[in-house]
N, C-alpha and C positions, 0 to 999 in steps of 0.2 A: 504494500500500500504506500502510498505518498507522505512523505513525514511530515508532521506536521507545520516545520517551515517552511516548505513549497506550495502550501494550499493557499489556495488565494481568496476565501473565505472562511468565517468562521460556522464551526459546524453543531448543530445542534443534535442532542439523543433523544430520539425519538422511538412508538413503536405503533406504527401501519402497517396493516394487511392490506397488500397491491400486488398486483398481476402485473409479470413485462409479458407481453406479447411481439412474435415474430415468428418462425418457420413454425416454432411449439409456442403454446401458452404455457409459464411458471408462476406459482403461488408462491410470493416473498415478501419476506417481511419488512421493511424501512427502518433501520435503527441510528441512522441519524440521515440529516441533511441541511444541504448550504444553500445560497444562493447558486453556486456552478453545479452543484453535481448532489448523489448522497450515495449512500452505504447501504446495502440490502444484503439479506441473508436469504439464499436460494439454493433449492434442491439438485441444479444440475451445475459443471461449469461453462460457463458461456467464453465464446470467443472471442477475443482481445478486440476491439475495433467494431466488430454486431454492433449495428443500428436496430435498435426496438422503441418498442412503445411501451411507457410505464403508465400504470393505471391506479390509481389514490381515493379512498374516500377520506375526506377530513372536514368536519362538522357538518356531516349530512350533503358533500355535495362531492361528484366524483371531479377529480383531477385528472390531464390527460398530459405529457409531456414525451417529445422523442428526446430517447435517451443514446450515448455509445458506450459502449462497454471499455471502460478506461484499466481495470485490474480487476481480477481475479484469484483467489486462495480458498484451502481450504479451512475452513471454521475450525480451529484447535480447540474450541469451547464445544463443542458442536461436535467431534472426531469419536467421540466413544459411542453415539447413536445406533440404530440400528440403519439409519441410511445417511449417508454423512449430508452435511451441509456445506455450502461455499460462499462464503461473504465476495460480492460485489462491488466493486466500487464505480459509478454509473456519471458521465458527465452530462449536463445538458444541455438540449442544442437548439439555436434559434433564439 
């Protein structure tokens, strides 16, 4: 992931349940976010660069934004599961 003195906003912890959509739809979680970009925790790993579409409810109204897929790993918090997880890191575009 990006350290935190390369980011160019600051990032808030958050936690949404949102869909990226693309080739597959993935159910992920949002656990934090900036004004450029945020951090999702998702079931498969996505490819460096993928353009998708994230999808948000936040106070009763859904959210839609294209995303790129800026990094990828696997969830060390999340490794001992029965299906691993992969935190995201997602920039946004437009």
């Amino acid at each position: 992931m990006v350290p935190r003195s390369r980011r160019r906003a600051r990032r808030l912890q958050v936690r949404l349940e949102g869909r990226l959509l693309g080739r597959q739809t993935h159910t992920v979680t949002v656990v934090d976010i900036s004004q450029t970009g945020c951090l999702v925790q998702c079931p498969a790993f996505l490819d460096m660069g993928a353009i998708l579409d994230l999808e948000v409810e936040l106070g009763g109204e859904k959210l839609s934004a294209k995303v790129r897929v800026a990094e990828a790993a696997l969830d060390g918090d999340a490794a001992a599961e029965a299906k691993p997880l992969f935190l995201t890191g997602l920039a946004f575009l437009g």
